[in-house]
C-alpha positions as CSV (number, residue, x, y, z in Angstrom):
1,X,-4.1,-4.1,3.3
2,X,-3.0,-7.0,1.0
3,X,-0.9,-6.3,-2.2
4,X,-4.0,-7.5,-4.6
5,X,-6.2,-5.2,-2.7
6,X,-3.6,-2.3,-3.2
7,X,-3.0,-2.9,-6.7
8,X,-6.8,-2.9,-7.6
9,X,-6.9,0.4,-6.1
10,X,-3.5,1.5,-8.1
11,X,-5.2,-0.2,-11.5
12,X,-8.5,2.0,-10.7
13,X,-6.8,5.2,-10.0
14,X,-5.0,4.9,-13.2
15,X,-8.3,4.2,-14.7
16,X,-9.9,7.6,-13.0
17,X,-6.7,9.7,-14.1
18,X,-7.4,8.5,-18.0
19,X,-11.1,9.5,-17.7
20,X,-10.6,12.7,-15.9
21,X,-8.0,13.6,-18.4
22,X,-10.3,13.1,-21.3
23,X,-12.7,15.6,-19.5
24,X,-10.8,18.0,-18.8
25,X,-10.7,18.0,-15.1
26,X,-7.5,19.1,-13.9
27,X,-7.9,19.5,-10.5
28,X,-9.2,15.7,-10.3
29,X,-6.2,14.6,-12.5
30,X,-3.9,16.4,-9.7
31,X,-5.8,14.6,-6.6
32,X,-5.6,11.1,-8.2
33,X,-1.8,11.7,-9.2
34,X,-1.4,12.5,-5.1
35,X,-3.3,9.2,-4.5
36,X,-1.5,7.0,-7.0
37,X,1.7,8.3,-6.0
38,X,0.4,6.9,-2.2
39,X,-0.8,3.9,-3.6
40,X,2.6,2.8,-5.4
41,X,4.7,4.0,-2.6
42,X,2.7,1.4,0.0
43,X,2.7,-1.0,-2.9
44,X,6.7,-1.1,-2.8
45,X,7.0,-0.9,0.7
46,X,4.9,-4.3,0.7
47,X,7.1,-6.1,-1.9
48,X,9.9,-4.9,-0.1
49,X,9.1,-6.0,3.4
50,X,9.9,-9.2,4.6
51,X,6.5,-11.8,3.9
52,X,5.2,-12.5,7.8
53,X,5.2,-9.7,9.4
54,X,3.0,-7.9,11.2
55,X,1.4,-4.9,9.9
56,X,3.2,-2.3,7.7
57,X,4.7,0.4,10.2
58,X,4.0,-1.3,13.1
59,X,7.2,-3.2,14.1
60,X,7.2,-7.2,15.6
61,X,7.6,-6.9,19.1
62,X,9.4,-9.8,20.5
63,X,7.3,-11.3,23.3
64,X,8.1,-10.2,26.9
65,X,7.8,-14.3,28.5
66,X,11.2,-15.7,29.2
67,X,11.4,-19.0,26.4
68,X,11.7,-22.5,28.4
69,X,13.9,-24.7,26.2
70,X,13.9,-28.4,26.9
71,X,9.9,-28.6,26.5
């Protein structure tokens, strides 16, 4: 998942938390906390990583082929 696509999540969660707050709903205020808390975490994993990798938790594996060099 792309960081823009992550942070529109984070930025809509944070928008549910507001309105569920104003309502009253507790238990919904709890679950979104959970999934914000989720959302920032992959958030900073993503703006830590290194840009051109692979997928987040799935490491590069280095190709088995021997390299020719002189090609």
């Amino acid at each position: 998942m792309s960081d823009a696509a992550l942070v529109e999540i984070r930025d809509y969660l944070v928008s549910r938390i507001v309105e569920a707050e104003n309502e009253g709903w507790l238990g919904e205020v709890e679950r979104l906390q959970v999934s914000l808390a989720g959302a920032e975490n992959e958030i900073k994993k993503l703006e830590s990583s290194p840009r051109g990798s692979t997928l987040p938790g799935i490491p590069d594996v280095p190709s088995s082929r021997p390299r020719r060099s002189g090609l």
